[in-house]
C-alpha positions as CSV (number, residue, x, y, z in Angstrom):
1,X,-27.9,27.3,-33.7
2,X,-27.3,23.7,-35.4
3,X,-29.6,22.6,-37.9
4,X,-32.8,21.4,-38.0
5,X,-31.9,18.3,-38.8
6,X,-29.6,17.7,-36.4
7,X,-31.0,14.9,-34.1
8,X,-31.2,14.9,-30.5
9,X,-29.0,13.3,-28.0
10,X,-25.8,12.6,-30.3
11,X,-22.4,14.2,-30.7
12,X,-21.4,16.3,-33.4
13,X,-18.4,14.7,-34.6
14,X,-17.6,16.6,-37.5
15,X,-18.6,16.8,-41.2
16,X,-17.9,15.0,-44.1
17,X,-15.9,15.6,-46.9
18,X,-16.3,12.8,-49.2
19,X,-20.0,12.5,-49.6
20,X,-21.6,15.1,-47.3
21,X,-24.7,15.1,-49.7
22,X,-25.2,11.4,-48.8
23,X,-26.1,12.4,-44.9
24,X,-29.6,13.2,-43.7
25,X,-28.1,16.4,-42.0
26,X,-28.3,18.8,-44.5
27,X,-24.7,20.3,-43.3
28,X,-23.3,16.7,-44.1
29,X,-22.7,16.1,-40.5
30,X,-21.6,13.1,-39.1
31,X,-23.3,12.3,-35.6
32,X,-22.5,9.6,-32.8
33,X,-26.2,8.7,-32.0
34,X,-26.7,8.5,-28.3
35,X,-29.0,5.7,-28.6
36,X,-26.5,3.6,-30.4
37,X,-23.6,4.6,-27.7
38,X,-23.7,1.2,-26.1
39,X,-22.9,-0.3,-29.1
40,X,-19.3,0.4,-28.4
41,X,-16.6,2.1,-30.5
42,X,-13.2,2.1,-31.4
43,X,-10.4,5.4,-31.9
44,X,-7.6,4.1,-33.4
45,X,-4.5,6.2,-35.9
46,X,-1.4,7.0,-35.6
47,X,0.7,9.2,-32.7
48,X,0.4,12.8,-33.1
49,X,-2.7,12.1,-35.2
50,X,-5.8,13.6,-33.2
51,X,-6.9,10.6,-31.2
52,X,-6.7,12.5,-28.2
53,X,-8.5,15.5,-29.0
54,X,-11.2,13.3,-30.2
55,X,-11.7,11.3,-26.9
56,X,-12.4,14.9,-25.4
57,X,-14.8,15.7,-28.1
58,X,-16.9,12.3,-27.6
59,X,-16.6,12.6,-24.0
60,X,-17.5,16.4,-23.7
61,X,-20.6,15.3,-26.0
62,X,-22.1,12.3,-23.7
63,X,-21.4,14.9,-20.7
64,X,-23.6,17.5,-22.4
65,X,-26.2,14.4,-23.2
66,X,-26.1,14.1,-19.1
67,X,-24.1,10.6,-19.4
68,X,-21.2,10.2,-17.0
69,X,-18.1,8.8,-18.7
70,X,-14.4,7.4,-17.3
71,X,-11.2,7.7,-18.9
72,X,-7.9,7.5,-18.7
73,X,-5.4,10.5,-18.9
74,X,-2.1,8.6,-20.2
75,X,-0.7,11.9,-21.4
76,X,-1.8,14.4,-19.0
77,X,-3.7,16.4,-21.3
78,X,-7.3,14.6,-21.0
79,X,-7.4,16.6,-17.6
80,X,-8.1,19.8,-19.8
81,X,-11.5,18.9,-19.7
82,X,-11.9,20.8,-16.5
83,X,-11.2,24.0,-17.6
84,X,-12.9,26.0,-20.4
85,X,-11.0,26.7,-23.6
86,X,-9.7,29.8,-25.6
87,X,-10.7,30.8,-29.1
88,X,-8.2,31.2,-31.5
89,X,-7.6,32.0,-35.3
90,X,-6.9,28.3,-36.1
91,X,-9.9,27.5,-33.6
92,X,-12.2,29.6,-35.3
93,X,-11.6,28.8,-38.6
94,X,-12.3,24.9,-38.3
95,X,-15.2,25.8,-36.4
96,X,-17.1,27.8,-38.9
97,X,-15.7,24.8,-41.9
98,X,-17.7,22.5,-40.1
99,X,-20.6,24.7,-39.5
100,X,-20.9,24.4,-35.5
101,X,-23.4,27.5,-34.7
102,X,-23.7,26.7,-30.7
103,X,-20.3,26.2,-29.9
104,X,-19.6,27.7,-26.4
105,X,-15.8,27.3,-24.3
106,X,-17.3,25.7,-21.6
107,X,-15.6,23.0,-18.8
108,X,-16.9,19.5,-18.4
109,X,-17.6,18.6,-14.6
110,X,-14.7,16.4,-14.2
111,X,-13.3,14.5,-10.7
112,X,-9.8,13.5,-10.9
113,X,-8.7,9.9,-9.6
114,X,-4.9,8.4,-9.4
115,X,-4.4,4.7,-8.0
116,X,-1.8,6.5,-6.1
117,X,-3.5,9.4,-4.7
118,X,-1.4,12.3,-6.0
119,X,-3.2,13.7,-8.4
120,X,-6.8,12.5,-8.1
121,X,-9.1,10.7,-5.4
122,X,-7.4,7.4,-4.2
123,X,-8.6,4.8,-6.3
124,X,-9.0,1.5,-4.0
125,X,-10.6,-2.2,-4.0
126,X,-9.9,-5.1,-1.4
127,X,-7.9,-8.5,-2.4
128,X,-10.7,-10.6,-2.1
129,X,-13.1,-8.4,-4.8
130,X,-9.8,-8.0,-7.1
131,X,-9.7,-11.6,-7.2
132,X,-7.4,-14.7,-7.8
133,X,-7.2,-14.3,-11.5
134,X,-6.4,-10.7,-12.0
135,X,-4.2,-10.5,-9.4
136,X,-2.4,-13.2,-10.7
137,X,-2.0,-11.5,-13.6
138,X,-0.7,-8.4,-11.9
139,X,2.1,-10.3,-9.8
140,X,2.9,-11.9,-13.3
141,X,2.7,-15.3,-11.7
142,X,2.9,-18.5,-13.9
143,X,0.5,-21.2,-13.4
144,X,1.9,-23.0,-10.5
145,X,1.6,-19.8,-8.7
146,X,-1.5,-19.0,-9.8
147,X,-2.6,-22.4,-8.3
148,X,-1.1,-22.1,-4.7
149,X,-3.1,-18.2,-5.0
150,X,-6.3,-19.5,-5.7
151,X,-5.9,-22.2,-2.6
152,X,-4.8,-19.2,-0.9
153,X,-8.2,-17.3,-1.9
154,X,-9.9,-20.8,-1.2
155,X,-8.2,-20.9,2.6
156,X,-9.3,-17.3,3.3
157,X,-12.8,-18.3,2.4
158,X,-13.7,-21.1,4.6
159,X,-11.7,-19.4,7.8
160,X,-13.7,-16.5,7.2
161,X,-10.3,-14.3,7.1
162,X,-11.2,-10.9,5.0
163,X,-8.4,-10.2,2.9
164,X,-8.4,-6.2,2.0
165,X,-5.0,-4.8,1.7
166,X,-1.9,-6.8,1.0
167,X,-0.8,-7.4,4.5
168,X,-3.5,-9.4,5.0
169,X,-2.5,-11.5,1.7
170,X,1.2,-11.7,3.0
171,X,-0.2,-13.0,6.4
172,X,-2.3,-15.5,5.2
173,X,0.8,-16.7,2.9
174,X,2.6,-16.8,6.0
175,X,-0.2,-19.0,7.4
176,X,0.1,-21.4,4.4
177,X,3.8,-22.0,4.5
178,X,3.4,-22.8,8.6
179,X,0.6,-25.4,7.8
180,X,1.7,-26.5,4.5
181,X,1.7,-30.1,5.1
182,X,-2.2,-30.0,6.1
183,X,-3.1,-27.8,3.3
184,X,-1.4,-29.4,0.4
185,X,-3.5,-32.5,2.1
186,X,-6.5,-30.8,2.2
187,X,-6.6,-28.0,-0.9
188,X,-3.7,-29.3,-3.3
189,X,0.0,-29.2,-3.2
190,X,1.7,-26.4,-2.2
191,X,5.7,-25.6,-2.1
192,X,7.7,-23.2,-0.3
193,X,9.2,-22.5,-3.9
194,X,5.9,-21.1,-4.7
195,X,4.8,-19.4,-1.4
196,X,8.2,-17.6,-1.8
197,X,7.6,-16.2,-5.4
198,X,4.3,-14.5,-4.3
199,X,5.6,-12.9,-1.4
200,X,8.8,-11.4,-4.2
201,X,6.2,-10.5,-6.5
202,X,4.1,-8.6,-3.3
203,X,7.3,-7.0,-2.6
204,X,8.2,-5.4,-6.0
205,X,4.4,-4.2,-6.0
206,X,4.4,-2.8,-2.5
207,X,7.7,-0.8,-4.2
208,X,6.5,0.7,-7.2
209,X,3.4,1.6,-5.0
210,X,0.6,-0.7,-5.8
211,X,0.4,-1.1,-2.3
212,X,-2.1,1.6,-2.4
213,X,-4.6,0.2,-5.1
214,X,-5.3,-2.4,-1.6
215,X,-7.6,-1.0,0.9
216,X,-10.6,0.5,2.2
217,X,-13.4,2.6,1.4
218,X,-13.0,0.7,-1.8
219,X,-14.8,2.4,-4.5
220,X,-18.6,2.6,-5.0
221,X,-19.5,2.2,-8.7
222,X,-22.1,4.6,-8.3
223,X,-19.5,7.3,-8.0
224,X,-18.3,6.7,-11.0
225,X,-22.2,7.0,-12.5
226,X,-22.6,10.7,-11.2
227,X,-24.5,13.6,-12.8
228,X,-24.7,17.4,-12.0
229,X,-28.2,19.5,-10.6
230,X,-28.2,20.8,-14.1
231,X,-28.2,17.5,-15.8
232,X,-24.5,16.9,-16.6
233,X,-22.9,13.9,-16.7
234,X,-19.8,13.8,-14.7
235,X,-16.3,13.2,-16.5
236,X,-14.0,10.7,-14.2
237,X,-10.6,11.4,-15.3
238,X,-7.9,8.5,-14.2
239,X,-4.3,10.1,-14.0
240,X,-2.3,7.3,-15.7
241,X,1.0,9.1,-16.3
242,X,2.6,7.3,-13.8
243,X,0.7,4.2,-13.6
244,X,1.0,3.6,-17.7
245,X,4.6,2.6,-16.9
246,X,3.5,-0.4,-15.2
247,X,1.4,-1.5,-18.0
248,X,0.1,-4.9,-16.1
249,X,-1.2,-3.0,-13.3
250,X,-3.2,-0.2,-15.3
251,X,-4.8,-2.8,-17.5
252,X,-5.6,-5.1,-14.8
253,X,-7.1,-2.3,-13.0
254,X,-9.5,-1.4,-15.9
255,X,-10.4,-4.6,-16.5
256,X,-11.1,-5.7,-12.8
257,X,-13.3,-2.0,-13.4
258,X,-15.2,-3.4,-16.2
259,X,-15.7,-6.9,-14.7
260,X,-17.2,-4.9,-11.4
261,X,-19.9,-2.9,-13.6
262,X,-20.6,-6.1,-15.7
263,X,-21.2,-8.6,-12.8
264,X,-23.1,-5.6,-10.2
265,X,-25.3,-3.3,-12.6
266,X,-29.1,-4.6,-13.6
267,X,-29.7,-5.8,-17.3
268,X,-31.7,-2.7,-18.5
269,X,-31.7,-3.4,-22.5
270,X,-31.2,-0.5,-25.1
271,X,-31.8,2.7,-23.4
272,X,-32.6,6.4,-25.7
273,X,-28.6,7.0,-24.1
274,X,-26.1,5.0,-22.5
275,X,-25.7,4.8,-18.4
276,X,-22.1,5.4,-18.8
277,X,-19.3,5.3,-21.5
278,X,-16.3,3.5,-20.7
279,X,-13.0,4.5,-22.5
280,X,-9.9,2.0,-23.0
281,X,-6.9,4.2,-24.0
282,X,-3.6,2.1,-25.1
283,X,-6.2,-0.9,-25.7
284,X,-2.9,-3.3,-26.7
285,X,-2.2,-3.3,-23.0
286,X,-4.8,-5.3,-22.1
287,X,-4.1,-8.2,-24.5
288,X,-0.6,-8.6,-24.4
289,X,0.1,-11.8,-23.3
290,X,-3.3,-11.8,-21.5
291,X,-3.9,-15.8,-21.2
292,X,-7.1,-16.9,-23.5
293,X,-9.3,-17.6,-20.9
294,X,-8.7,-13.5,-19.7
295,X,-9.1,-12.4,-23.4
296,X,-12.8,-14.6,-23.4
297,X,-14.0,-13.0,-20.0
298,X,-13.4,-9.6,-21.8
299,X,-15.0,-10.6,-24.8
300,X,-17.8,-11.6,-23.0
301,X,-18.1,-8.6,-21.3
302,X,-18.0,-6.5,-24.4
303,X,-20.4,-8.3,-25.7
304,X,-23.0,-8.6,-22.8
305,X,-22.3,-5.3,-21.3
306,X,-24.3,-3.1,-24.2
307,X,-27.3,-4.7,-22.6
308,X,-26.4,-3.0,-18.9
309,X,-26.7,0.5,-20.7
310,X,-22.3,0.5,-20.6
311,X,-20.7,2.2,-23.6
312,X,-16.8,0.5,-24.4
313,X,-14.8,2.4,-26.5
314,X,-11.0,1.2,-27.2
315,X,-8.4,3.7,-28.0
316,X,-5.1,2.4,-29.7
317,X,-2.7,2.9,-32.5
318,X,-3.5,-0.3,-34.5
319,X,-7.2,-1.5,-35.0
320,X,-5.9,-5.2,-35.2
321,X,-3.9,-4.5,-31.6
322,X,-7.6,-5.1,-30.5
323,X,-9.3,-9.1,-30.8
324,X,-11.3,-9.9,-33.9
325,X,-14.0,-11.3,-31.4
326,X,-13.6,-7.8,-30.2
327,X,-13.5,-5.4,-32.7
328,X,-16.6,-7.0,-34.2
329,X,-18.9,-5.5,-31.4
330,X,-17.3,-2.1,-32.2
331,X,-20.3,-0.3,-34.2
332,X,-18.9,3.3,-34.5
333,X,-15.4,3.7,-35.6
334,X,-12.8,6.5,-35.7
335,X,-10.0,5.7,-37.8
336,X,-7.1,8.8,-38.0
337,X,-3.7,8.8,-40.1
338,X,-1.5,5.6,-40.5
339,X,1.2,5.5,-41.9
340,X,2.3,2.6,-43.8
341,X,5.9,2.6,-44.1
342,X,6.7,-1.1,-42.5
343,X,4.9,-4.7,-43.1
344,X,3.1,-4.1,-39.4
345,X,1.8,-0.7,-40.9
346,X,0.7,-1.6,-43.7
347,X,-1.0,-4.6,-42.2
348,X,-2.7,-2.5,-40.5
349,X,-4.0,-0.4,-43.0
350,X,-5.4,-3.1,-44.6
351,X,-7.0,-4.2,-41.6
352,X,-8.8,-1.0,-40.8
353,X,-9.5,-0.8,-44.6
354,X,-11.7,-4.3,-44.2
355,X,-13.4,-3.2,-41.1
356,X,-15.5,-0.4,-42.7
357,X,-18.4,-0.3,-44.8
358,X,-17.0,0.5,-48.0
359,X,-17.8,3.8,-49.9
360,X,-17.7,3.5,-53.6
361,X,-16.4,7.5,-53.7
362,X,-13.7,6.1,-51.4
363,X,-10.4,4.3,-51.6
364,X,-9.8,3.5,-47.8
365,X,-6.9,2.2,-47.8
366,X,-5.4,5.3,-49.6
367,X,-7.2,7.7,-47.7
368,X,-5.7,6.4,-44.1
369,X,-2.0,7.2,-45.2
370,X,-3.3,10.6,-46.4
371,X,-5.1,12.1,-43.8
372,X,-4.2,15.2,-41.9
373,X,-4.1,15.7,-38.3
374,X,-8.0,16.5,-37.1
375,X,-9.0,14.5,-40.0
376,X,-10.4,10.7,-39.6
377,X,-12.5,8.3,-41.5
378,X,-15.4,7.8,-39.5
379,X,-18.5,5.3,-39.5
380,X,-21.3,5.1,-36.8
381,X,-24.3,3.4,-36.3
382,X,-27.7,5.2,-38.5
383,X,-31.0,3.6,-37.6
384,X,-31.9,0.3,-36.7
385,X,-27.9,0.2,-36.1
386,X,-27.2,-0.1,-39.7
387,X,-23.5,1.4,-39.9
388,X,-22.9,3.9,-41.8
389,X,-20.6,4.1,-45.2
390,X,-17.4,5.2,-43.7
391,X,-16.7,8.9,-44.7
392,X,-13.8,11.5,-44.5
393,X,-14.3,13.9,-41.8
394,X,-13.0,17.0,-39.9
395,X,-12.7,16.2,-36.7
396,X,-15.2,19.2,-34.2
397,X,-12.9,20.3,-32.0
398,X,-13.5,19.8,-28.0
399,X,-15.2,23.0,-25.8
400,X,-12.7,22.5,-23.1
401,X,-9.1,23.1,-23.2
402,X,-6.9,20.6,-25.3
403,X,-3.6,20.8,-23.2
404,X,-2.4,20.1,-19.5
405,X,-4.1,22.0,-16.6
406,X,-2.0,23.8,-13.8
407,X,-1.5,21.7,-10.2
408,X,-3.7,24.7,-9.1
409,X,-6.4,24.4,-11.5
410,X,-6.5,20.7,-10.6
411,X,-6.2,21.2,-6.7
412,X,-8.9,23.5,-7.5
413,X,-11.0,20.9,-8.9
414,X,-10.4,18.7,-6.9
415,X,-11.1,21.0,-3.8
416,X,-15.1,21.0,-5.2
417,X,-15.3,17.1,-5.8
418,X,-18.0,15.6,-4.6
419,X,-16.8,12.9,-3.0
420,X,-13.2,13.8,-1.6
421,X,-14.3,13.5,2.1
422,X,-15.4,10.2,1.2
423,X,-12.5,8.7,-0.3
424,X,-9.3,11.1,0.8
425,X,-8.7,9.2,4.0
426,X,-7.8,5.4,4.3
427,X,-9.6,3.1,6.6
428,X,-7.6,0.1,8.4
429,X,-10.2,-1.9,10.0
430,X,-9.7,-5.4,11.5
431,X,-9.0,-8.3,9.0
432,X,-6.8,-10.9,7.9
433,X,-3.2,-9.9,9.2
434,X,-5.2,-8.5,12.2
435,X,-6.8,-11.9,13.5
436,X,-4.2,-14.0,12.4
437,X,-1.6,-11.9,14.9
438,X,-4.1,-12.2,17.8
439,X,-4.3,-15.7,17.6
440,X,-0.6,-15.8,17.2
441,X,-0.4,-13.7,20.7
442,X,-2.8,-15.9,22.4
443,X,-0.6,-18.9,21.3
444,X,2.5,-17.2,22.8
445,X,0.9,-16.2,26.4
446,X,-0.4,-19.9,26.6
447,X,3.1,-21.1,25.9
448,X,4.9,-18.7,28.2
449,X,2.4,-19.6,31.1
450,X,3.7,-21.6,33.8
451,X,2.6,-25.1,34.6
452,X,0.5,-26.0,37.1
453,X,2.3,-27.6,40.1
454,X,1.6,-30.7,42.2
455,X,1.4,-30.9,45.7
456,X,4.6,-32.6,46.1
457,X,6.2,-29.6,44.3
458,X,4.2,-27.5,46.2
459,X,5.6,-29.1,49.2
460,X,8.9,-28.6,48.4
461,X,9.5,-24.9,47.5
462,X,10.1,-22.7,50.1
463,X,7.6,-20.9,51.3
464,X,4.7,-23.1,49.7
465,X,1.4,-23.1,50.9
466,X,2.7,-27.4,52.2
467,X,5.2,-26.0,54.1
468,X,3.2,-22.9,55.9
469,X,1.0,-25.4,57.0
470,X,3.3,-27.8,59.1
471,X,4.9,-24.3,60.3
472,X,1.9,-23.7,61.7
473,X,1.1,-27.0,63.6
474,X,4.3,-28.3,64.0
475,X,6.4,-25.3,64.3
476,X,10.1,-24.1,63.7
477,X,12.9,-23.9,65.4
478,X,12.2,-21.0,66.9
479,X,8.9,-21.1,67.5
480,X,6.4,-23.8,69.0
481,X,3.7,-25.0,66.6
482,X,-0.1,-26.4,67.5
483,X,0.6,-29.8,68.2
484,X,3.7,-29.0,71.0
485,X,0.9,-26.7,72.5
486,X,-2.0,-29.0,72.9
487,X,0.4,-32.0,73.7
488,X,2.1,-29.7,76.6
489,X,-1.5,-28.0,78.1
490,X,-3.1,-32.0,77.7
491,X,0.1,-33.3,79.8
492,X,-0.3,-31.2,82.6
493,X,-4.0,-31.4,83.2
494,X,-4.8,-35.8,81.7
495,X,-2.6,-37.5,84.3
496,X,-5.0,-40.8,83.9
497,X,-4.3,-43.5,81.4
498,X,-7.4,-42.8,79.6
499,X,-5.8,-39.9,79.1
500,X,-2.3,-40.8,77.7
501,X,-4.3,-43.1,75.3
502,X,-6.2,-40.1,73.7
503,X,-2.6,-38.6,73.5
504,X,-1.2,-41.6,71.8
505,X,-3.9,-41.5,69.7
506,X,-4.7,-38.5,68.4
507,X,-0.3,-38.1,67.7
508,X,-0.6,-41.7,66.2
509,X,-3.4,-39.9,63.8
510,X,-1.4,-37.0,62.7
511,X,1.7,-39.0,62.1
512,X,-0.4,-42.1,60.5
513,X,0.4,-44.1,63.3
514,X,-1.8,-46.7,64.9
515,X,-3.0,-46.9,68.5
C-alpha cells in the first residue's frame, strides 16, 4: 500500500532525488494535489524525453481521482490508455525505486474522438457557434476578409438563416455577392475580390476534410465531463495524427473547445478536485502567428477558467513557446531533458531555469541538459498553493499500456462507448443553403409563369373564351348561331310594325346600334 502520508486525491508523480528528505511524504514523493489541479500546469522537454509517458501518468491519476480529462493523441500512442499494461524487468525495477506499493496494470475508461470520424466519434460544431473569429483564423483570411466574414455572420443574424455546415456559409456568400451593392450600403463594403477568397479558402478546407468538423449533433460538453458507475473519470482521447498536419485547424479546434467550456459552465470556485483537466499537446500551435487580440481571449481564459473547476495543462518542447502572460498561471510544472546545443536551446534552458522556485541543492540550469529519459524537474503546488522548490524526479510510470493499440482493440472500445449511437450518424436538417434555394425556386416559378391576358388577347387567340362566345350567338359558317335563330322564328310570327321595331331594336342593341 502507499504511505501513510501520502495525501488523498493527488497523483503520484514520482520521487525525488535531490532532496527527498525535504517532502512531507516520508518516501520523498512528489504529489500533484488534486485540489490544486485547476491551477493549471505545464510538460514541457525535449523529443524522445518522456513527455508523453507523463501525460498518461497525470491523466490515468485524475481518472482514478474520478475526474474526466481530454487530450490529444498527436502520436498515436496516448490511445494506450485503453488497454491495461504488461510488467516487465525494466517496469518493475523503476517501480519498486520509487516505492509504488498499489500499483495495478489496469485500463483507463477512454472514448476515442477524430474530427474526421475514422478513428474516434465524429467530432462536430455548427458555423455560427465556431464563430467569425476562429474561423477566420482557420481559412487563414487577412483582415479584409475577416471583415466581409463577420458581415457575413452579421447578415445571417438578422435574416434568421442558421448557418451549420459549410454549404450553408457558401450559400449565404453566394447571397452576398448577388446583393452586394445593398449590403456594402447597409453592413460595410464588400468586394467580389473578397467574397471570392472565402469561397477558395472553403474549398481547400472541404479538401483536406474539414468539411466534416461542420455539422449536426454538434457536441454536448457534458460528454466530454463523463464519469463511470464506479466513480471513474472518463479519458476523451482526440486522434490528431492526421489532423496535427493541419496545424491551424487542430489548434483552432481546441481553442474554440476551451472558449465553449469557458463561456457555458457555472463559476463554481476552488473545488477538493477539478471538474475536468484539459491537455494542450504541441502548445506552440496555438500561438503561432495567432493575432494579439486571439492570444488575450486565451489568456483570459486561462486565467478565469481555474474558477469553473477546468484544469489547462500545456504540453510543448520549449517552455517560452508558451506566453509569459501564460505560463505565469501555470502552478505545477514538469520540465524533462533539453538539450542546449543552439542559441534557441539554450534560451530555453535559461527560461525554464527562471520559472522555478530555486533549490539551493540545485543548479537547474545544469540539471535540464542532464537528465535522463523518465527523469524531470518537477514543482507543484503544496498548501495554500505555495509551489514547491523544484526537485529531480523519476518519473511513475503509467498503469496502462505506453505504445499504440491495435484497430481491433480500438473498434473494440469504441464498440462499448457510451455515446456512439449518439454522435455516429450525421444530421442534415433544414438551414441556410436549404431556405435560401427554396426561395430561389419560388423566384424561378414566378418568373416562368405566364402573364395574365387581356380581353382583347383573349379575343383574339383561337379558341378563346371571346371567340366561343360569338360562335355561340352568332354562329359559323357552318352552323347558325342564337341571333339568326330568334331573328328567323320572330320574322315569321311579328309581321306588324311594332314588331320590326323590336327587331330593329334589339339587333341595333347587340351591334351598338341605335333605334
Amino acid at each position: 500500500m502507499t504511505d501513510s502520508a501520502s495525501p488523498t486525491n493527488a497523483i503520484l508523480l514520482g520521487k525525488a532525488v535531490t532532496t527527498p528528505d525535504a517532502l512531507p511524504d516520508s518516501h520523498g514523493h512528489v504529489y500533484l494535489q488534486g485540489r490544486l489541479g485547476n491551477r493549471h500546469g505545464l510538460v514541457a522537454g525535449a523529443t524522445g524525453t518522456g513527455k508523453t509517458v507523463t501525460l498518461m501518468t497525470i491523466a490515468e491519476g485524475f481518472s482514478r481521482m474520478g475526474v474526466p480529462v481530454f487530450l490529444a493523441d498527436v502520436k498515436g500512442d496516448v490511445a494506450g490508455l485503453a488497454v491495461p499494461g504488461t510488467l516487465n524487468d525494466k517496469l518493475q525495477a523503476r517501480i519498486q525505486d520509487i516505492g509504488i506499493g498499489d500499483y495495478v496494470n489496469e485500463a483507463s475508461p477512454v472514448v476515442f474522438w477524430d474530427l474526421f470520424g475514422k478513428n474516434g466519434h465524429p467530432v462536430r460544431t455548427t458555423v455560427s457557434e465556431m464563430g467569425p473569429t476562429l474561423l477566420a483564423r482557420i481559412l487563414e483570411l487577412n483582415d479584409t476578409q475577416c471583415g466581409v466574414l463577420d458581415i457575413v455572420f452579421k447578415l445571417a443574424d438578422d435574416r434568421g438563416l442558421l448557418l451549420l455546415d459549410l454549404e450553408d456559409l457558401r450559400a449565404l456568400l453566394g447571397l452576398v455577392a448577388e446583393e452586394r451593392k445593398d449590403i456594402s450600403t447597409s453592413y460595410g463594403l464588400v468586394s467580389t475580390q473578397s467574397i471570392g477568397a472565402i469561397q477558395r479558402a472553403l474549398l481547400r478546407l472541404e479538401q483536406e476534410g474539414g468539411e466534416m468538423f461542420f455539422g449536426e449533433p454538434a457536441l454536448e460538453l457534458a460528454d466530454l465531463m463523463r464519469t463511470t458507475t464506479n466513480g471513474r473519470g472518463v479519458v476523451n482521447v482526440l486522434a490528431s495524427e492526421q489532423l496535427i498536419l493541419k496545424p491551424r485547424l487542430y489548434s483552432s479546434f481546441l481553442l474554440w473547445l476551451l472558449s465553449e467550456l469557458f463561456e457555458r459552465l457555472p463559476e463554481v470556485g476552488d473545488l477538493d478536485k477539478p471538474k475536468l483537466v484539459f491537455v494542450f499537446d504541441e502548445a506552440h500551435l496555438l500561438f503561432d502567428d495567432a493575432p494579439p487580440a486571439l492570444q488575450q481571449r486565451v489568456e483570459q481564459v486561462v486565467r478565469i477558467i481555474r474558477s469553473k473547476g477546468v484544469g489547462v495543462y500545456f504540453c510543448s518542447q520549449f517552455p517560452d513557446d508558451v506566453p509569459d502572460d501564460i505560463l505565469g498561471q501555470l502552478g505545477n510544472r514538469v520540465q524533462h531533458a533539453l538539450r542546449a546545443f543552439t542559441p534557441r536551446d539554450q534560451k530555453a534552458v535559461k527560461t525554464a531555469a527562471e520559472t522555478f522556485v530555486a533549490n539551493p541543492k540545485l543548479d537547474v540550469a545544469e540539471a535540464i541538459s542532464k537528465l535522463g529519459t523518465g527523469e524531470a524537474l518537477v514543482s507543484t503546488l503544496q498548501d495554500k498553493g505555495i509551489p514547491m522548490p523544484v526537485e529531480r524526479t523519476l518519473i511513475a510510470p503509467p498503469r496502462c499500456r505506453m505504445g499504440a493499440i491495435t484497430g481491433a482493440e480500438r473498434a473494440q472500445v469504441r464498440a462499448g462507448s457510451p455515446v456512439g449511437a449518439k454522435y455516429d450518424t450525421a444530421i442534415d436538417r433544414e438551414s441556410a443553403a436549404e431556405m435560401l434555394a427554396k426561395k430561389a425556386e419560388v423566384a424561378t416559378a414566378k418568373a416562368d409563369a405566364p402573364a395574365a391576358k387581356t380581353r382583347e388577347q383573349d379575343d383574339a387567340e383561337e379558341g378563346g373564351f371571346g371567340q366561343a362566345v360569338k360562335d355561340a350567338v352568332f354562329g359559323t359558317k357552318r352552323r347558325q348561331g342564337m341571333v339568326e335563330t330568334m331573328a328567323k322564328q320572330t320574322a315569321r310570327t311579328v309581321g306588324s310594325q311594332i314588331g320590326r321595331q323590336i327587331l330593329r331594336g334589339l339587333l341595333g342593341g347587340i351591334f351598338g346600334g341605335r333605334r
